[in-house]
ZAKE-604475 format. One record per atom (N, C-alpha, C): x, y, z. Coordinates in steps of 0.1 Angstrom, whole numbers, padded with zeros to 4 digits, always signed. Example, Ala and Ser with C-alpha at 12.3 -4.5 7.8 and 13.67 -1.06 7.14 Angstrom:
BEGIN
+0132-0057+0078/+0123-0045+0078/+0132-0033+0078/+0128-0022+0071/+0137-0011+0071/+0129+0000+0079/
//
This chain:
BEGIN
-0929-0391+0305/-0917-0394+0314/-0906-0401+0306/-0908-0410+0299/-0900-0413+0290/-0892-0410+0281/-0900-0401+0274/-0892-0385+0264/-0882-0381+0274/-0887-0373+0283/-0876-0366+0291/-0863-0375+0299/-0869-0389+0304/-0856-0396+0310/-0844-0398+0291/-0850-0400+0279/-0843-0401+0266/-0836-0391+0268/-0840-0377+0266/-0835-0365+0264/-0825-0363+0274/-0823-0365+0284/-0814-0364+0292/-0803-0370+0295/-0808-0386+0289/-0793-0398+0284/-0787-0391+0270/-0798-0385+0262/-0789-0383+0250/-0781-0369+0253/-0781-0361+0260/-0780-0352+0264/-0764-0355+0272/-0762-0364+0282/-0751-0368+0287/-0742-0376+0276/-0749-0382+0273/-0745-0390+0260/-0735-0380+0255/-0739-0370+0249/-0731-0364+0235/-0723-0353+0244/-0726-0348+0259/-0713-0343+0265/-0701-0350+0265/-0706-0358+0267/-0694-0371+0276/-0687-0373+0259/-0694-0373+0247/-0686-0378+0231/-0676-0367+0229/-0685-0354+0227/-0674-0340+0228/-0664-0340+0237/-0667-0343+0247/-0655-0344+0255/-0642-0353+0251/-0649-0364+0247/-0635-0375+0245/-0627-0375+0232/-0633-0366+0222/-0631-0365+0206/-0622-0353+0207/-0629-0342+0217/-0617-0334+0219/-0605-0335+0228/-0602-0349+0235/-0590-0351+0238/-0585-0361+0231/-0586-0365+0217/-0580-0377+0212/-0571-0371+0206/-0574-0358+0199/-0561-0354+0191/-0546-0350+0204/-0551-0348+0218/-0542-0343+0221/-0535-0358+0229/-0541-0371+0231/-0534-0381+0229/-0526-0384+0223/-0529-0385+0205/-0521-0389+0196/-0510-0376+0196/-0510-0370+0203/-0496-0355+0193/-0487-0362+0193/-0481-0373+0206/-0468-0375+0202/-0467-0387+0193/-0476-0391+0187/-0480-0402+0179/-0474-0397+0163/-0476-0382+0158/-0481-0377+0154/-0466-0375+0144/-0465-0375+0131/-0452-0371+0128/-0451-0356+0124/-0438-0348+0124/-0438-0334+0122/-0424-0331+0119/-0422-0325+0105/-0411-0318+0097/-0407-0308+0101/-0392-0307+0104/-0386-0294+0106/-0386-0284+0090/-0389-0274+0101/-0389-0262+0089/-0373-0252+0083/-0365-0258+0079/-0354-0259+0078/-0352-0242+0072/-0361-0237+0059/-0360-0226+0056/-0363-0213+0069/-0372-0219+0077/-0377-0209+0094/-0359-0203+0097/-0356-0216+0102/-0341-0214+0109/-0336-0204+0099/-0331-0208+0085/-0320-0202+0080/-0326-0190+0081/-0338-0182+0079/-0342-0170+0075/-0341-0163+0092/-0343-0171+0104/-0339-0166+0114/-0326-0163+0122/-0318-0172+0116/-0305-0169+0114/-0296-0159+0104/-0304-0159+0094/-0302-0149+0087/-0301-0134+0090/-0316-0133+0097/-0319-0120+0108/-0308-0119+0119/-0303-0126+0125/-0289-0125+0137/-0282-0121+0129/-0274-0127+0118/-0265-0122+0113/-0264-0104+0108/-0275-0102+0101/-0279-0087+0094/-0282-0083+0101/-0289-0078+0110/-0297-0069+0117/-0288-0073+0132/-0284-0080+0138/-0282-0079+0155/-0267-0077+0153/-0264-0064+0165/-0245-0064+0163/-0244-0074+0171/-0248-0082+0179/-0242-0093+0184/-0242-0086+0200/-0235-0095+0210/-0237-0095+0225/-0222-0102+0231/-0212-0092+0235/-0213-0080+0240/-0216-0072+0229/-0212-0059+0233/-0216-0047+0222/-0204-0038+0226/-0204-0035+0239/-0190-0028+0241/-0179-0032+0255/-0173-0038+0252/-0163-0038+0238/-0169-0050+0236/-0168-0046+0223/-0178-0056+0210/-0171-0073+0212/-0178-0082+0207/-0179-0092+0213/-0165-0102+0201/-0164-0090+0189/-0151-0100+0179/-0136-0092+0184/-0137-0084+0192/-0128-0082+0204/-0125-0090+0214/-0132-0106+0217/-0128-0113+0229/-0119-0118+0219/-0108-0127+0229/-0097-0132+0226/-0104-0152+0227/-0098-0160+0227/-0101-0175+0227/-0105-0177+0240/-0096-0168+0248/-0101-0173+0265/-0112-0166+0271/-0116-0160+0263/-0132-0153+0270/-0139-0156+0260/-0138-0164+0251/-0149-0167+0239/-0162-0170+0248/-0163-0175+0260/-0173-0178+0263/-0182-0173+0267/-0180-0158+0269/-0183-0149+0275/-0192-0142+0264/-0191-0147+0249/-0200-0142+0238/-0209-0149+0238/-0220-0139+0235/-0236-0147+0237/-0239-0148+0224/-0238-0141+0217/-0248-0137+0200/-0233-0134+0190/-0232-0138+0177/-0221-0134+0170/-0229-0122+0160/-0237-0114+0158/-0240-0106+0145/-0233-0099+0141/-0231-0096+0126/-0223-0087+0123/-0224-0076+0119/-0243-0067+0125/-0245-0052+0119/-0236-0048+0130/-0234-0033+0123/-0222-0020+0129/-0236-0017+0140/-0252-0018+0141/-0257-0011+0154/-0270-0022+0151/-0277-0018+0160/-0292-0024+0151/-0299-0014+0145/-0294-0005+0146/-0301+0009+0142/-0297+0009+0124/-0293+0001+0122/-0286-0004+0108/-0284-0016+0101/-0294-0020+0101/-0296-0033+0099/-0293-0034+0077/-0287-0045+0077/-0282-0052+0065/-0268-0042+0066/-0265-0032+0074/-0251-0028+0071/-0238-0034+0077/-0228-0042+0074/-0221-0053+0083/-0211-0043+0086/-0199-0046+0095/-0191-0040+0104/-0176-0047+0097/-0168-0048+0094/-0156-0058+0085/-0150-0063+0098/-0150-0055+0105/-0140-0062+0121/-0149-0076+0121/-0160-0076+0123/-0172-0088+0126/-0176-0094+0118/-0170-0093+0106/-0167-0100+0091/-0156-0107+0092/-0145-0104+0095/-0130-0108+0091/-0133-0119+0105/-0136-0115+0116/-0134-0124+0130/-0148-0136+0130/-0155-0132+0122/-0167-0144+0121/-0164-0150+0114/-0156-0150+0103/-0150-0161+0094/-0133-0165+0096/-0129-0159+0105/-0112-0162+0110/-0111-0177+0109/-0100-0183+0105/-0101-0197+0104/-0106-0207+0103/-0115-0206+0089/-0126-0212+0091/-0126-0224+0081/-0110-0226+0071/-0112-0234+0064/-0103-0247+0069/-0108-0261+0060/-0108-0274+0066/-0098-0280+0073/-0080-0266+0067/-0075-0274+0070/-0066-0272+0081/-0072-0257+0087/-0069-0255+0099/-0075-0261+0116/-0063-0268+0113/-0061-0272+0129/-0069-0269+0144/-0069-0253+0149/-0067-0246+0154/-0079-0237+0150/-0093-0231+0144/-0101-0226+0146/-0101-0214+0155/-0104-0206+0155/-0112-0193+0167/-0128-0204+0171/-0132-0202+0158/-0150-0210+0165/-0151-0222+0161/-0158-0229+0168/-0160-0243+0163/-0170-0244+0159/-0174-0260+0151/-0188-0258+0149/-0198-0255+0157/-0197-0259+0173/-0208-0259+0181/-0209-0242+0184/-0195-0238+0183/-0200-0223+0182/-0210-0212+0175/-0208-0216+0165/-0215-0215+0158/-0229-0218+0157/-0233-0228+0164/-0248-0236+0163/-0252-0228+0178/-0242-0226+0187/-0246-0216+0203/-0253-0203+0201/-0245-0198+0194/-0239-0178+0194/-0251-0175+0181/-0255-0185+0172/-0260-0181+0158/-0271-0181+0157/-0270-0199+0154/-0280-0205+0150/-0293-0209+0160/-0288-0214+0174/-0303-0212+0185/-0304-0222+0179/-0309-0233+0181/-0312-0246+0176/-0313-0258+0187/-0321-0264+0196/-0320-0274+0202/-0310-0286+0197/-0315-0288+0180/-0310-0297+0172/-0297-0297+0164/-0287-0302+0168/-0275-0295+0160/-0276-0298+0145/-0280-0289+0143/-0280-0282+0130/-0266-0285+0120/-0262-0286+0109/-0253-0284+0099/-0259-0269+0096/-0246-0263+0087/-0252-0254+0083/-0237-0245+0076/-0241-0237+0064/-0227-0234+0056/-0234-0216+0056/-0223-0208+0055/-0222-0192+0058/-0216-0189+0045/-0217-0183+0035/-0212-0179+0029/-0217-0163+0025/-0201-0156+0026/-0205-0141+0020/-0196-0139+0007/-0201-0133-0006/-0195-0128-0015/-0194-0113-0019/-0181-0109-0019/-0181-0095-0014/-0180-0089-0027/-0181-0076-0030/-0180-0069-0049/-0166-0059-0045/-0158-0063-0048/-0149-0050-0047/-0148-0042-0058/-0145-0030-0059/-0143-0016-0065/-0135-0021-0081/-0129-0031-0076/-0121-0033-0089/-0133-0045-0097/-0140-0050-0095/-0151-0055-0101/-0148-0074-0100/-0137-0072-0091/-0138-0085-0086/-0147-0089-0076/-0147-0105-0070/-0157-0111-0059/-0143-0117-0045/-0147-0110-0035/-0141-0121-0023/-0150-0128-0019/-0149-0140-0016/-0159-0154-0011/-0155-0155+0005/-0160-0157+0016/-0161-0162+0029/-0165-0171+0036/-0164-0182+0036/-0171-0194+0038/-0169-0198+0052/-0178-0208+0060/-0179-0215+0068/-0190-0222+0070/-0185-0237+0075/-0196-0248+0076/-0195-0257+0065/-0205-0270+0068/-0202-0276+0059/-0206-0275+0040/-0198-0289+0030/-0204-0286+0016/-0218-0287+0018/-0227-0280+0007/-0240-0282+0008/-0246-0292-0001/-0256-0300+0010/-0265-0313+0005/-0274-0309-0002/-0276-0319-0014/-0288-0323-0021/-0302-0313-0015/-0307-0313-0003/-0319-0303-0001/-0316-0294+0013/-0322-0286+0018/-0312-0273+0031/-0327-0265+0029/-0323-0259+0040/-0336-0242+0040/-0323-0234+0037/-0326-0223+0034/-0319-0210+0025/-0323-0200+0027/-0318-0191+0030/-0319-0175+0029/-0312-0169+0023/-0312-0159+0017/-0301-0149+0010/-0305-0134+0008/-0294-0129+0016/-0294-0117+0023/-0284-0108+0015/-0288-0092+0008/-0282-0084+0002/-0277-0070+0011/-0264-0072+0017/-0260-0066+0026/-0249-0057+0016/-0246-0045+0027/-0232-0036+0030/-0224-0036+0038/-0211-0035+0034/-0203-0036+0044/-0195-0023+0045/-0195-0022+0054/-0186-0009+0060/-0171-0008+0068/-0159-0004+0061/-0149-0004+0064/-0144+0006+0070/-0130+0006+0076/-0125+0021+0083/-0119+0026+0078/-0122+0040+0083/-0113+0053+0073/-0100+0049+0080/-0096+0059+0073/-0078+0063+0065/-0071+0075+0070/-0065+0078+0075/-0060+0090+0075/-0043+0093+0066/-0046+0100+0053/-0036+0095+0045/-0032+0112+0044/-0016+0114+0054/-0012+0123+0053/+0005+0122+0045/-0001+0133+0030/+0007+0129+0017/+0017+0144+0019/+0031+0142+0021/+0039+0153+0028/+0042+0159+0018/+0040+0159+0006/+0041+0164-0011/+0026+0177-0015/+0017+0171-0006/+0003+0179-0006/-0003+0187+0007/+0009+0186+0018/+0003+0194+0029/+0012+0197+0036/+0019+0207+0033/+0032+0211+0040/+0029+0222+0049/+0017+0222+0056/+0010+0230+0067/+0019+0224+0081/+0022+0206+0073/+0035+0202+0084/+0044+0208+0085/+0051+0215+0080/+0064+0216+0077/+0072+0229+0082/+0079+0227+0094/+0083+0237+0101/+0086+0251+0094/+0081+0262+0094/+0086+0271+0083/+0092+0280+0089/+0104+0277+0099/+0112+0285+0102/+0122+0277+0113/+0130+0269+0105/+0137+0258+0113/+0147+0264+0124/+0153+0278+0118/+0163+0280+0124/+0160+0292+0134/+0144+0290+0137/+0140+0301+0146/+0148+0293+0165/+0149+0298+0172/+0153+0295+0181/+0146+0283+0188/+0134+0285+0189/+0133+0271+0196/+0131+0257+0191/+0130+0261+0177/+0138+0246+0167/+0150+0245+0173/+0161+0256+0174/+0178+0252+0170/+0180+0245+0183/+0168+0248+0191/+0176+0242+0212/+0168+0227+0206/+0162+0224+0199/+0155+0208+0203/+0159+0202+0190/+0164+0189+0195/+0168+0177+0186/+0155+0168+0182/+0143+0170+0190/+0131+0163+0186/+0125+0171+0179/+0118+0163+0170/+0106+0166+0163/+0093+0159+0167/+0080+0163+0173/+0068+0158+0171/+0059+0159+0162/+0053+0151+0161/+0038+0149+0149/+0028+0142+0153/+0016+0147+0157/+0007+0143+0166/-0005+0139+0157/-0021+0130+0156/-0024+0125+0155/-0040+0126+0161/-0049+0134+0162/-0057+0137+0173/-0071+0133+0171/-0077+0124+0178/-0090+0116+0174/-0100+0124+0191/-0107+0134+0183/-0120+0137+0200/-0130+0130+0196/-0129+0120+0205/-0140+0108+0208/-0155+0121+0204/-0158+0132+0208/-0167+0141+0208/-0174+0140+0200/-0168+0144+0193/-0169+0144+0175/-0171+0138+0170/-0163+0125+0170/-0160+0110+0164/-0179+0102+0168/-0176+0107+0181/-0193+0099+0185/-0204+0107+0183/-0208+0119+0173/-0220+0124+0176/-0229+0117+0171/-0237+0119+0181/-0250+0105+0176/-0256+0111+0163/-0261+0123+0163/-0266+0126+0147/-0261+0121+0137/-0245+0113+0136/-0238+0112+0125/-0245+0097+0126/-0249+0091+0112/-0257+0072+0111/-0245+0066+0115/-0244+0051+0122/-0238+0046+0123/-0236+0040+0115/-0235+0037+0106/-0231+0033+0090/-0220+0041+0083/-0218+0057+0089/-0208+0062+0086/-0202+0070+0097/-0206+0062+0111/-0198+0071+0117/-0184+0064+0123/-0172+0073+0128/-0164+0068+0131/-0160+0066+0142/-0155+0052+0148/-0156+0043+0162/-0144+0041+0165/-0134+0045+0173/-0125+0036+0171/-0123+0025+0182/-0135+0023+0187/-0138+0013+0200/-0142-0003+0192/-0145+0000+0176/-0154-0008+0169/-0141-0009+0158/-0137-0001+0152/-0130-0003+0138/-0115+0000+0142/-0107-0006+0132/-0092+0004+0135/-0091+0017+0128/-0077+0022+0138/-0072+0038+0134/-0060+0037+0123/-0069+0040+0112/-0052+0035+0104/-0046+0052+0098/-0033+0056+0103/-0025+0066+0102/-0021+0065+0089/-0015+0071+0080/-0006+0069+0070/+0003+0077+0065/+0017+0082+0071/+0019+0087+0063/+0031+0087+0052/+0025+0091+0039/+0029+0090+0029/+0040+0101+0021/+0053+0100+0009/+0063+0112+0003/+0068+0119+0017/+0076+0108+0026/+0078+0115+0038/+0093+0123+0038/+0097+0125+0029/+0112+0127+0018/+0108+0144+0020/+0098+0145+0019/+0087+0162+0019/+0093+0167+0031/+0095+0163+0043/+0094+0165+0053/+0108+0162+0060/+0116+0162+0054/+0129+0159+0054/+0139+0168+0056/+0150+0171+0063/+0154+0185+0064/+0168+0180+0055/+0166+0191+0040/+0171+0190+0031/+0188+0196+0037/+0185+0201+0041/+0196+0209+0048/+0211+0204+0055/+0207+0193+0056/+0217+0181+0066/+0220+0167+0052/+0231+0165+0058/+0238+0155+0049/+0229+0143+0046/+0222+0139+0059/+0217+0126+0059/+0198+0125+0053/+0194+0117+0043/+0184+0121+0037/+0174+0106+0042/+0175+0107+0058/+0168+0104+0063/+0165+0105+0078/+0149+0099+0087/+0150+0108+0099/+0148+0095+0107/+0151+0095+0123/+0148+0082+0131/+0132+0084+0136/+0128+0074+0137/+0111+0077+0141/+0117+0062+0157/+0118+0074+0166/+0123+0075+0179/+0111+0062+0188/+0099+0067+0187/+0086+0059+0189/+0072+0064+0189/+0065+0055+0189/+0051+0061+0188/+0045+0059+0206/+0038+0071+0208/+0031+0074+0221/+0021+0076+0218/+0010+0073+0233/-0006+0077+0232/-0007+0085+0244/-0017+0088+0239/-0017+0104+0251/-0030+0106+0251/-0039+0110+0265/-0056+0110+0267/-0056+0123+0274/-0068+0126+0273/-0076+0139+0276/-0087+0140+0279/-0093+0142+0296/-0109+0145+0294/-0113+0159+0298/-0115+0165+0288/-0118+0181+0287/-0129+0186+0299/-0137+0176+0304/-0147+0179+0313/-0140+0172+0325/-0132+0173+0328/-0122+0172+0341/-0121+0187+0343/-0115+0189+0356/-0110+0204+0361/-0097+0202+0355/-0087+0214+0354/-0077+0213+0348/-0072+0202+0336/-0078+0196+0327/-0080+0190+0317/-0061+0187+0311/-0056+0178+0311/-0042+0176+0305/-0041+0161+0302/-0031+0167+0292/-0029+0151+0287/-0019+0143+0294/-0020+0130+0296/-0013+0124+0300/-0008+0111+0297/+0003+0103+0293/+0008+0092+0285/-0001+0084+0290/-0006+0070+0281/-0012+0059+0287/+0000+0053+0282/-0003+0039+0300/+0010+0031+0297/+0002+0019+0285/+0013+0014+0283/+0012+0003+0270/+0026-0003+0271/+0029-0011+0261/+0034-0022+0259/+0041-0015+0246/+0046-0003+0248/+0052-0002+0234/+0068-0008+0225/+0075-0010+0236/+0083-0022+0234/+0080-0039+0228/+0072-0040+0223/+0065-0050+0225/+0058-0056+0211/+0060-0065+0199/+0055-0060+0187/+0041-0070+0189/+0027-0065+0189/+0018-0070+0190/+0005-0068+0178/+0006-0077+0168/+0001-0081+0155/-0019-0076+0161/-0020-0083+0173/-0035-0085+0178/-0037-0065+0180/-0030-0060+0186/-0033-0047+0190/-0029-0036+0183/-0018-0034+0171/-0015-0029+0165/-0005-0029+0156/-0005-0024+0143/+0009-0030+0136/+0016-0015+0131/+0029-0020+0129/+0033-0005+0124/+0044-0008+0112/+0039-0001+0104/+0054-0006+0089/+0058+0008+0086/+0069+0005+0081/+0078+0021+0078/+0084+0017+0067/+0084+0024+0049/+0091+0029+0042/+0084+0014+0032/+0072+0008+0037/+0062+0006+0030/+0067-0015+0027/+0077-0013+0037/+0081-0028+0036/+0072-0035+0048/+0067-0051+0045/+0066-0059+0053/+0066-0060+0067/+0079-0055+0070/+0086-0055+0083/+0074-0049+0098/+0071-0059+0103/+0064-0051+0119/+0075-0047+0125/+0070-0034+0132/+0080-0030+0143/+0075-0025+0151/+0078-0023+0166/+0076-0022+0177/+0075-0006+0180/+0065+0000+0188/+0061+0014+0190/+0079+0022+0194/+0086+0018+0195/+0099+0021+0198/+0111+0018+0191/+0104+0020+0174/+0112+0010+0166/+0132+0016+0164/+0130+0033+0165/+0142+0034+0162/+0149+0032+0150/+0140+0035+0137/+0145+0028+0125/+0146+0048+0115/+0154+0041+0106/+0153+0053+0095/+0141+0054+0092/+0130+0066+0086/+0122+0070+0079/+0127+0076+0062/+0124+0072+0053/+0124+0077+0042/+0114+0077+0028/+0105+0067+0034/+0095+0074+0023/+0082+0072+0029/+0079+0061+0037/+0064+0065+0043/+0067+0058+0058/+0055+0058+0066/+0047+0055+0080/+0038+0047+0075/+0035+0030+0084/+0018+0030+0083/+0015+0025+0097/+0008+0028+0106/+0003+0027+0116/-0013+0020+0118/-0015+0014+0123/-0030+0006+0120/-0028+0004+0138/-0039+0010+0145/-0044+0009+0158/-0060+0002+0160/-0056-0012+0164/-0068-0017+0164/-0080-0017+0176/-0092-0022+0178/-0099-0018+0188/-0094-0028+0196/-0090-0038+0198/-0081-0045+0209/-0076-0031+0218/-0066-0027+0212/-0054-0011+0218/-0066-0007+0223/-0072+0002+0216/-0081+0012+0222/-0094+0011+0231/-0093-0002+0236/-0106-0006+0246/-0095-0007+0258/-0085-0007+0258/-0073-0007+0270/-0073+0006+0276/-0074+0011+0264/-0072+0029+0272/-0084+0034+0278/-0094+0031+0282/-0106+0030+0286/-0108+0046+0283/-0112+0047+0274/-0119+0062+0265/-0135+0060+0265/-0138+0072+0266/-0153+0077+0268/-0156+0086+0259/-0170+0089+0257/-0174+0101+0246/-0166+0114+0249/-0158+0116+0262/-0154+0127+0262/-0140+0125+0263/-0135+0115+0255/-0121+0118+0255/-0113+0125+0244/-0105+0128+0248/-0096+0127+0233/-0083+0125+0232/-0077+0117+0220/-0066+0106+0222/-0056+0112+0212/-0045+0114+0214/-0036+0119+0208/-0024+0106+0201/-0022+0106+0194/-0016+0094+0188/+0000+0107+0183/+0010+0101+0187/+0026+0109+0188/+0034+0104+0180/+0038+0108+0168/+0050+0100+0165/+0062+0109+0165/+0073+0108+0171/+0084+0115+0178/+0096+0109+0174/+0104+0119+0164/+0116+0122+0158/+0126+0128+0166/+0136+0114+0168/+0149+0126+0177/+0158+0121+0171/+0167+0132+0164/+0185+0131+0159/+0189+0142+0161/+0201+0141+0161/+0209+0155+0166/+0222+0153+0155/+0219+0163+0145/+0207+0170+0143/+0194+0168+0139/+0186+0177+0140/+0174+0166+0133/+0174+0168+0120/+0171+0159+0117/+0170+0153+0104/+0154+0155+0100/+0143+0162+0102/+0132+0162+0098/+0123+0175+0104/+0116+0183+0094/+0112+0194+0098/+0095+0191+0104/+0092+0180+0103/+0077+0177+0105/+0069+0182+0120/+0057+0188+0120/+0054+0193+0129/+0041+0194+0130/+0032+0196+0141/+0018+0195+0136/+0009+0186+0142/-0003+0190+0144/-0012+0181+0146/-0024+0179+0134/-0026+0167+0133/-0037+0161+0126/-0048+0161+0131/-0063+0166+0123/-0075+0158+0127/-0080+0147+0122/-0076+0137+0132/-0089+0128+0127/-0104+0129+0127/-0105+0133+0116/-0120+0138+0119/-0134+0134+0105/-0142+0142+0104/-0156+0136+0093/-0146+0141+0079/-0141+0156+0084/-0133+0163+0068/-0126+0155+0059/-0130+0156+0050/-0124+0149+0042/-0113+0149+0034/-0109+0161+0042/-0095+0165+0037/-0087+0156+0049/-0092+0156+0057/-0081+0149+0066/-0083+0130+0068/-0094+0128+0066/-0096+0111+0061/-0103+0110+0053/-0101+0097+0043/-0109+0087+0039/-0115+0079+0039/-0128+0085+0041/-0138+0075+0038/-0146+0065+0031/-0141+0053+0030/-0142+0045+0023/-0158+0040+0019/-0166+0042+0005/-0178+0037+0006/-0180+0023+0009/-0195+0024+0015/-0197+0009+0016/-0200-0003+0007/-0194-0012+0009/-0193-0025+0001/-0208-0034+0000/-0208-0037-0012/-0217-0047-0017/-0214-0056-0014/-0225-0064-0007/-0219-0086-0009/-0234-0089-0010/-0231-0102-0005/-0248-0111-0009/-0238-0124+0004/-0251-0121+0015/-0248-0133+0025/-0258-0144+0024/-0254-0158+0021/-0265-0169+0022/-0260-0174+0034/-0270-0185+0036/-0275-0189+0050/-0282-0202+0050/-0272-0213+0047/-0279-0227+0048/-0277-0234+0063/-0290-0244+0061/-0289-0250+0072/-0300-0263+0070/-0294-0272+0077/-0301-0288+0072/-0300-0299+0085/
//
């Protein structure tokens, strides 16, 4: 009787010990000290940057302006996720916009940064830097955040960057422009001349093409160019230059009934740096979609995705970009429509760029 009343105390005995040994460690936890994993963060921040395009996506999130910043969830700067380490320059140039000490006035702040990026309960410090390789064998540097301390977690990330094509039409190499029968009759009744510009969303978006090289103009700008505009000049007349009257946009959805184009309104009176810039004859000068100026040696046109998220375009549109010559007489034989398209006769496509992104944080 004895044995068995023992066996039974020892028996409760050592439940009742297991029991209390296995809740001491969860007593002490908050007793307990514990180091942040500083390298975790940067290497997870790292991943947002490279691999996520960020939140919105369309229209992409380095298209909000300061008064809808808030409305951005995520800043990354891949061109898809379907492409990860390949960066986007729009979401390069806008992720680093004003970001040095002694600007006033910022686009992001720090806390922006620590929101949209970094995920962090704990506000974090933390420095961004990207060094880019250009073709000439120089480095551009990008920085944001603070100098870096004595010890930090680190990542370092070997990315591409992907820039937007070109459309560089040289009037010395393609006189497919070039009215070849000026004095046919329905030249001699019109004082204008047009020159069109033609981007089919169709095309531009086939998904077979990688998004690493395909062309967006919802995501990148449209930059026009044209170049030896002297080519296109109607030698004929005293005056050895032409007025570029203004530039128009014009839409199209082919899978409509009766399919036609028709002007989108805009602000073309209006010279706006944020949505598009336009220089003529290769000086400095902005001028307004209605500039009314002489042309004599080039056009440059740069249509950014600000503009083209206004015109509310779909995979099935297609957008005609107009530049329209009127003198009496005219003064310029130019004529023709452009493809903006993959051919490479008709744009340049720029290969993608080497950099190296690090990623501190402490």
């Amino acid at each position: 009787m004895l044995s068995l009343d023992f066996l039974a105390g020892f028996t409760i005995f050592m439940l009742a010990l297991i029991m209390v040994v296995s809740m001491v460690p969860g007593l002490l936890a908050g007793l307990q000290s514990s180091g942040i994993d500083y390298d975790a963060v940067a290497y997870r921040t790292g991943v947002i940057l490279v691999e996520d395009p960020g939140w919105p996506v369309y229209p992409s999130w380095e298209l909000y302006g300061k008064a809808q910043k808030d409305e951005i969830q995520r800043m990354g700067l891949a061109v898809s996720k379907d492409t990860p380490n390949v960066l986007l320059s729009t979401k390069v140039e806008r992720f680093f916009e004003n970001t040095s000490k002694e600007d006033q006035d910022p686009f992001f702040t720090p806390e922006d940064y620590r929101s949209k990026v970094i995920f962090g309960d704990i506000p974090y410090s933390y420095n961004f830097s990207l060094n880019i390789s250009h073709s000439d064998g120089t480095y551009g540097l990008k920085q944001a955040g603070d100098p870096l301390p004595p010890g930090y977690g680190y990542i370092r990330r070997v990315v591409k960057i992907k820039e937007p094509s070109v459309a560089e039409i040289d009037g010395s190499s393609r006189p497919e422009y070039i009215i070849s029968n000026p004095s046919a009759p329905e030249w001699q009744t019109s004082t204008a001349r047009n020159f069109t510009v033609r981007l089919n969303f169709s095309q531009l978006l086939d998904p077979s093409v990688s998004p690493a090289y395909r062309i967006d103009p919802r995501t990148e700008p449209v930059n026009v160019t044209i170049t030896n505009f002297e080519a296109y000049l109607n030698i004929t007349e005293p005056s050895m230059d032409a007025t570029l009257h203004n530039v128009t946009f014009l839409k199209m959805d082919p899978t409509r009934p009766n399919p036609r184009f028709t002007r989108i309104p805009f602000s073309y009176d209006t010279i706006d740096p944020n949505l598009y810039t336009l220089h003529v004859n290769g000086t400095s000068d902005l001028h307004s979609l209605q500039p009314d100026v002489p042309v004599k040696s080039s056009i440059s046109l740069v249509l950014k995705p600000a503009a083209t998220s206004l015109f509310t375009l779909d995979q099935n549109s297609i957008l005609d970009i107009r530049f329209n010559f009127d003198h009496d007489p005219p003064q310029t034989n130019i004529t023709g429509t452009h493809l903006y398209d993959y051919n490479p006769v008709n744009i340049t496509h720029p290969p993608l760029k080497t950099a190296v992104l690090e990623v501190a944080i402490w």
